[in-house]
C-alpha positions as CSV (number, residue, x, y, z in Angstrom):
1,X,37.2,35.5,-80.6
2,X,37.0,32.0,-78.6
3,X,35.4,32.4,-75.3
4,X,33.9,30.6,-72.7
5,X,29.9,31.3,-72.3
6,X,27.1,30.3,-70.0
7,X,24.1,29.1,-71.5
8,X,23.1,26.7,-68.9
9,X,23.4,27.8,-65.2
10,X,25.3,25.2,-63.1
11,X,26.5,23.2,-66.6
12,X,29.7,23.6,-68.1
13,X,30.4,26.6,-70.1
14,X,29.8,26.5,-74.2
15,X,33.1,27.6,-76.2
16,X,32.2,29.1,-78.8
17,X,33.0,31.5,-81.2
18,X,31.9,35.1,-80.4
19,X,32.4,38.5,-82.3
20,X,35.6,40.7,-80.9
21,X,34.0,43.6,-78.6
22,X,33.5,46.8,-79.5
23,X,36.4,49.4,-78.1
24,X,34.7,52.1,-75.7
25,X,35.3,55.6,-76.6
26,X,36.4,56.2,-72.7
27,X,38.8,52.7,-72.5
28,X,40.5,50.4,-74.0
29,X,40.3,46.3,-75.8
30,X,42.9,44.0,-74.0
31,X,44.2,40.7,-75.6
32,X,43.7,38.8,-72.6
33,X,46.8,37.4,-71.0
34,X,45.7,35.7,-67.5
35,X,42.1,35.6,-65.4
36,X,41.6,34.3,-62.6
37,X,38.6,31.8,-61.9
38,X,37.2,33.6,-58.5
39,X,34.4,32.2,-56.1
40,X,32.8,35.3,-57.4
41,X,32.5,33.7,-60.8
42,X,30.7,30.5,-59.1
43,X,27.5,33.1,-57.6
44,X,27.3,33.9,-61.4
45,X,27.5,30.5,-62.9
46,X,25.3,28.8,-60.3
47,X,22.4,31.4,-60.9
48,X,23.3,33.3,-57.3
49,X,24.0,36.9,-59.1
50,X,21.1,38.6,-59.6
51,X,23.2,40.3,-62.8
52,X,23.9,37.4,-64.6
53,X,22.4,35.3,-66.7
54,X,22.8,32.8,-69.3
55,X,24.5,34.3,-72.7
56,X,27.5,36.4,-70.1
57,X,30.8,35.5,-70.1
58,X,32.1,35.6,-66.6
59,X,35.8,36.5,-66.1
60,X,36.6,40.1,-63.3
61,X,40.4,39.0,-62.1
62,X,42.1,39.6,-64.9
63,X,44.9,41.5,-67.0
64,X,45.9,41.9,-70.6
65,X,47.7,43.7,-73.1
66,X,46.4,47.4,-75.4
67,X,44.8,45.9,-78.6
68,X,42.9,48.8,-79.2
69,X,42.1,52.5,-77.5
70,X,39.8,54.0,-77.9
71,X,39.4,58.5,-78.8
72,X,39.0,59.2,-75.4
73,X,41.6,56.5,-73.8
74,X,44.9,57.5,-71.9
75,X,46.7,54.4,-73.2
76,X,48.4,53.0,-75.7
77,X,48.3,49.6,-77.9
78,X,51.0,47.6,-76.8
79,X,50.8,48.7,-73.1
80,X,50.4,45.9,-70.4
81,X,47.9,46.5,-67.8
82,X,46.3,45.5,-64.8
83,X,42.5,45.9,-64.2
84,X,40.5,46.0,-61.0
85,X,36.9,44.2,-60.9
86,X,34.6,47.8,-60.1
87,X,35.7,50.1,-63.0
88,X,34.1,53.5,-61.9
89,X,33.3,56.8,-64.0
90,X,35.5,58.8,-62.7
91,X,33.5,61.9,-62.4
92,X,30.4,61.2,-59.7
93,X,30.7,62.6,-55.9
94,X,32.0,58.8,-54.6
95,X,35.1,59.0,-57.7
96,X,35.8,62.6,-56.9
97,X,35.8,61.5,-52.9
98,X,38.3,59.1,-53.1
99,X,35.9,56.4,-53.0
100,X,35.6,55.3,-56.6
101,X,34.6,51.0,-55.2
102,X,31.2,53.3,-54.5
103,X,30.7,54.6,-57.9
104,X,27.2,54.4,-58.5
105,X,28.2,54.7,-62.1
106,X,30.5,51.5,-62.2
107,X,30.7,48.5,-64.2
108,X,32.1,45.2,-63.6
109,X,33.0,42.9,-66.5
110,X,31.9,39.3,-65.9
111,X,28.8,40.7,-64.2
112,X,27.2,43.3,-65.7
113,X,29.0,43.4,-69.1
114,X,31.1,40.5,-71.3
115,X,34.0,39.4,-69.0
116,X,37.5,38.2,-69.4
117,X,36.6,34.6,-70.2
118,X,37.6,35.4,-73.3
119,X,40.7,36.1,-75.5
120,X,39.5,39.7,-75.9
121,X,37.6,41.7,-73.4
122,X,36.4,45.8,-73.3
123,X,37.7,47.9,-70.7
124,X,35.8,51.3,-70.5
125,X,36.9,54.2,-68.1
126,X,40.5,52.6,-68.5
127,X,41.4,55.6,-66.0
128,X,40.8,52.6,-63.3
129,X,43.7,50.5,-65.3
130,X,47.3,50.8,-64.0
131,X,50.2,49.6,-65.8
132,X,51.6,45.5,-65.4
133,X,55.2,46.1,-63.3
134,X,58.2,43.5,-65.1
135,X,58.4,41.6,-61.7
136,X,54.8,40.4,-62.5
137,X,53.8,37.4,-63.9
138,X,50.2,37.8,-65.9
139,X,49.3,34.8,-64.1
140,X,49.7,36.5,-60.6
141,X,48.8,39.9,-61.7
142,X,45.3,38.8,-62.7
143,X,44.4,37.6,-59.3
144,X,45.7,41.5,-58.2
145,X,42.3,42.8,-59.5
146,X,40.4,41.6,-57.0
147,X,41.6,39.1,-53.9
148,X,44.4,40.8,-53.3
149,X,42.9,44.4,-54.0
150,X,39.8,43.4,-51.7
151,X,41.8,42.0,-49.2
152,X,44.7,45.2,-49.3
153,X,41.3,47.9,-49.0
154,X,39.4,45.4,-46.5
155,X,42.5,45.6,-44.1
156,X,44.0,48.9,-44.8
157,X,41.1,51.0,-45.1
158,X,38.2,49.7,-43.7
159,X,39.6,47.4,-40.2
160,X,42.9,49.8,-40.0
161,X,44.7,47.2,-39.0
162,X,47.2,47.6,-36.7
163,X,51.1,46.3,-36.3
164,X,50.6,43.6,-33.1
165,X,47.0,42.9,-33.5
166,X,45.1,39.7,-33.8
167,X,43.0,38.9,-36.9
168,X,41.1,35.8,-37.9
169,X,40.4,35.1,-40.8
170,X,37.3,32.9,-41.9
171,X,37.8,30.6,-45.5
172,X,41.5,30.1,-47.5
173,X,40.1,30.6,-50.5
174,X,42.0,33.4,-52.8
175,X,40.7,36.4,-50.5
176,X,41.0,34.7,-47.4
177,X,44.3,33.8,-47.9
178,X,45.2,37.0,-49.7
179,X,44.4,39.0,-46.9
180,X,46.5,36.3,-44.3
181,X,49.7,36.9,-46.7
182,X,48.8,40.7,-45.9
183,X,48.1,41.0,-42.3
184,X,51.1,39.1,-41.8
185,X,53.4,41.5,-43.7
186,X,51.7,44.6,-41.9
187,X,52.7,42.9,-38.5
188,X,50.1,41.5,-37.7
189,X,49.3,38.0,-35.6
190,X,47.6,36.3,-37.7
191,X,44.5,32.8,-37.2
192,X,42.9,30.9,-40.0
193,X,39.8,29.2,-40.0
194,X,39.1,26.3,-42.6
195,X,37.2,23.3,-42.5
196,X,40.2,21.6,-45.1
197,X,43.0,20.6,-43.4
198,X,45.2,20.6,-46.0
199,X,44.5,24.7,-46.3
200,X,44.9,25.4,-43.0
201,X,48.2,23.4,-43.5
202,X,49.4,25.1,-46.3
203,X,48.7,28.3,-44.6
204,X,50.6,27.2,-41.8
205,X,53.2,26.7,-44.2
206,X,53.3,30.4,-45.4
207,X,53.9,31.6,-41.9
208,X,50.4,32.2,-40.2
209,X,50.6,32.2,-36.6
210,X,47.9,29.6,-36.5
211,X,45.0,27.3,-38.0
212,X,41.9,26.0,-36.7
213,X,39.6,23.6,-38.2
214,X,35.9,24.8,-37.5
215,X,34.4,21.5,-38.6
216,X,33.1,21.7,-35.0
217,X,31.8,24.6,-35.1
218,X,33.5,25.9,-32.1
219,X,36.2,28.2,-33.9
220,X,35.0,31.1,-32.2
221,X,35.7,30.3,-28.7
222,X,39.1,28.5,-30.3
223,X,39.9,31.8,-31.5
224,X,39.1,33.1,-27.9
225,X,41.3,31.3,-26.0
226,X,44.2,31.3,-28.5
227,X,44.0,34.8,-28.4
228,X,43.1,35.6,-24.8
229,X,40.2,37.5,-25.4
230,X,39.1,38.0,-28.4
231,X,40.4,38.8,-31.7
232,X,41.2,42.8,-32.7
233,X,40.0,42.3,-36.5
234,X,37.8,39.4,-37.9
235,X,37.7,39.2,-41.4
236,X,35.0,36.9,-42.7
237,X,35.4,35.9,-46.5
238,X,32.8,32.9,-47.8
239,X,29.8,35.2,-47.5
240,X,27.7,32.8,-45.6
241,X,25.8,32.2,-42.3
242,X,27.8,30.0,-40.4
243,X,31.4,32.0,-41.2
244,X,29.6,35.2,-40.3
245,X,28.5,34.3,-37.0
246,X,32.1,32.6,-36.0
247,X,33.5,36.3,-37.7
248,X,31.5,38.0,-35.2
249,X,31.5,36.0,-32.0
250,X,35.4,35.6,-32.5
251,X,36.1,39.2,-31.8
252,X,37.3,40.9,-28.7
253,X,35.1,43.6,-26.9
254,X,35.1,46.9,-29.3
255,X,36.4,45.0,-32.8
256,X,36.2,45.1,-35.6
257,X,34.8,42.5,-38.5
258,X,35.2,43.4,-42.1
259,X,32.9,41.6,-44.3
260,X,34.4,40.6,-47.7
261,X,32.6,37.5,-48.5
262,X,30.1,38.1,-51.1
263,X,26.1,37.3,-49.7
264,X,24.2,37.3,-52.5
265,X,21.2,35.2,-54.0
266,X,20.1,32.3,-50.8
267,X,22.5,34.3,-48.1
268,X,21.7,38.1,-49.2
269,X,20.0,38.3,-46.6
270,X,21.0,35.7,-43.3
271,X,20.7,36.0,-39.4
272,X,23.4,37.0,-37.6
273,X,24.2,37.2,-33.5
274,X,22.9,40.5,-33.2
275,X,23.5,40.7,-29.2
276,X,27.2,39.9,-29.9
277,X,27.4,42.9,-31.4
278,X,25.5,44.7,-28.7
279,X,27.2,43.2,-25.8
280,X,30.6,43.6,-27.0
281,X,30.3,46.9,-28.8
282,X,31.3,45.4,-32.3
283,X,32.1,47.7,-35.1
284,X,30.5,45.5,-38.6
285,X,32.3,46.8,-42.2
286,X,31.4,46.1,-45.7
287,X,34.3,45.9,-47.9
288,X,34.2,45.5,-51.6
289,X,36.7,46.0,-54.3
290,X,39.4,48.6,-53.8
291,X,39.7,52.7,-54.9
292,X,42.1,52.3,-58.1
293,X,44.3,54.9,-56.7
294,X,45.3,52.6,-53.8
295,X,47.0,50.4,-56.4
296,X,50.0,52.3,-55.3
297,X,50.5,51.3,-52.2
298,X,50.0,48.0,-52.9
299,X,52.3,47.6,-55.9
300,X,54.8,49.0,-54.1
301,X,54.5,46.6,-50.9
302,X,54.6,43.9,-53.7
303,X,57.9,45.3,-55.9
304,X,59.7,46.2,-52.6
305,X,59.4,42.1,-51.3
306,X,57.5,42.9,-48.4
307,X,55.0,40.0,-49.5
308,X,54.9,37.1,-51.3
309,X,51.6,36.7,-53.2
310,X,52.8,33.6,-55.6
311,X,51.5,31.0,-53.0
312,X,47.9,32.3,-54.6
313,X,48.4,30.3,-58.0
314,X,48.4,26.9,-57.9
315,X,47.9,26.3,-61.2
316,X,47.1,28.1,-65.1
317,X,44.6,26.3,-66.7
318,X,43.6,26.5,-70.6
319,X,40.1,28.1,-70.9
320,X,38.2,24.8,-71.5
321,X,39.2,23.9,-68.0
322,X,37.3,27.0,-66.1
323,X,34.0,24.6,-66.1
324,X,36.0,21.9,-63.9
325,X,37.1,24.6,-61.1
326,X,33.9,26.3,-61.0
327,X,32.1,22.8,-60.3
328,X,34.8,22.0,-57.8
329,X,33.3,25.2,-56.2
330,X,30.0,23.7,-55.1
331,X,32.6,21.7,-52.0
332,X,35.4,22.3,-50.4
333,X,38.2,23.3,-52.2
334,X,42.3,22.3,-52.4
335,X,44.2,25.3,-51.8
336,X,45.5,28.2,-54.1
337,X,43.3,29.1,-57.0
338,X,43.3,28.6,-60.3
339,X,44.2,31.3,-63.2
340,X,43.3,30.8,-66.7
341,X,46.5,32.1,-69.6
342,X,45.6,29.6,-72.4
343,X,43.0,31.0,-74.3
344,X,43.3,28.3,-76.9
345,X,43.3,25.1,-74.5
């Protein structure tokens, strides 16, 4: 199969020829149909991920079509299906909680197995997979497994947000902007913080109730004094130092900030305004990934037109063009992200 590889961290990708994967006894082989290229993807390429290294094939946002099942598998060649980033076991204490994202049994293709860079790609414990509805586009659906799916669990689960409520919202990228499209179709009042005009402009455009630029570095106390107060739910989604601290120092006395940003590698570790969380009694949440059984919920929100996630694409690329949007990734970026469906281009 023709997929794209990393042999050189921070170089563009090598496609090549590689042998088809092996189908899992508990899963399934998809013909890839969309992926979408994910900041995610940049910690791996740059040499950030502590899980990948040169010879993976990145690719976690994607969704495909049955090729293959395996003896174990629940479905069926020819079935179209959607596939979240974590895919847990199934049968640990966190799955059988509710709380599969936790699985300390999980794998993530594009991290710690071959990804969806590829025109093939192994899905095991396909339990995790949910079927592609008609009303979605591969193209959007790929981006489903995990902006949109971090963003849903981040606000749903893990800030409860609430119908009236102020939440800011820290980068435009695919989750930050996923998660603005959702807060504002759960009633919420909704700020963005970018240092790209033109994002916090096409934002603005989707219906947010406001931008600010934080080139300044003052967006926390903008944030304060648009909202009178204090923000109710901060959601910080770059993963570094600077965004974390505006997340934090943004909020009103006893919110809440949900970190979805990914630290890892240089900002794993980073120093944060502690005494803003004393002082204001600050509740701090990790959020990564989604439980597969919220899918649901989600799906439905989606099929019922409460929100509009096609603003996300901006444009399908051909797989030789994934090296070009992951170098783009080392500055600020235009909006909307990018989604790969030509696996021959």
């Amino acid at each position: 199969m023709r997929a794209a590889v990393i042999r050189e961290f921070n170089k563009d990708l090598s496609i090549e020829t590689v042998p088809d994967p092996e189908c899992p006894d508990t899963g399934v082989v998809l013909k890839v149909d969309a992926c979408g290229v994910c900041r995610s993807d940049h910690h791996g390429w740059s040499g950030e991920h502590p899980r990948v290294k040169p010879g993976a094939i990145l690719g976690h946002e994607y969704c495909g079509t049955v090729v293959e099942t395996g003896r174990l598998a629940k479905y069926k060649v020819g079935d179209k299906l959607i596939a979240p980033f974590i895919l847990a076991c199934g049968s640990c204490q966190a799955c059988k909680s509710g709380v599969s994202n936790t699985c300390p049994d999980q794998v993530a293709p594009g991290f710690t197995m071959p990804g969806a860079y590829a025109e093939y790609v192994a899905v095991p414990f396909d339990h995790n997979l949910v079927p592609l509805p008609e009303s979605l586009s591969p193209g959007l659906a790929a981006g489903l497994g995990c902006r949109v799916t971090t963003s849903w669990h981040a606000l749903t689960d893990r800030a409860d947000l609430r119908a009236g409520e102020w939440v800011a919202i820290h980068g435009t990228g695919g989750i930050g902007l996923s998660a603005a499209l959702l807060a504002k179709a759960m009633g919420a009042q909704v700020v963005v913080v970018d240092i790209v005009q033109e994002k916090l402009d096409h934002a603005l455009s989707l219906g947010v109730d406001a931008a600010i630029n934080g080139a300044d570095g003052k967006a926390a106390e903008k944030i304060i004094e648009l909202t009178r107060g204090g923000a109710n739910v901060s959601v910080e989604a770059l993963g570094v130092p600077v965004t974390t601290n505006a997340s934090l120092e943004c909020l009103a006395p006893l919110g809440r900030h949900i970190q979805v940003g990914m630290p890892v590698g240089k900002t794993a570790r980073m120093e944060i305004n502690m005494n803003a969380v004393y002082m204001k009694n600050l509740a701090l949440y990790g959020s990564r990934g989604m439980p597969s059984w919220k899918y649901a919920s989600l799906l439905d929100m989606i099929e019922r037109g409460k929100v509009d996630l096609t603003p996300l694409v901006s444009r399908e690329i051909g797989l030789s063009g994934a090296s070009a949007e992951l170098h783009a990734m080392n500055g600020p970026t235009a909006p909307g992200t990018a989604v790969i469906t030509d696996f021959q281009g």
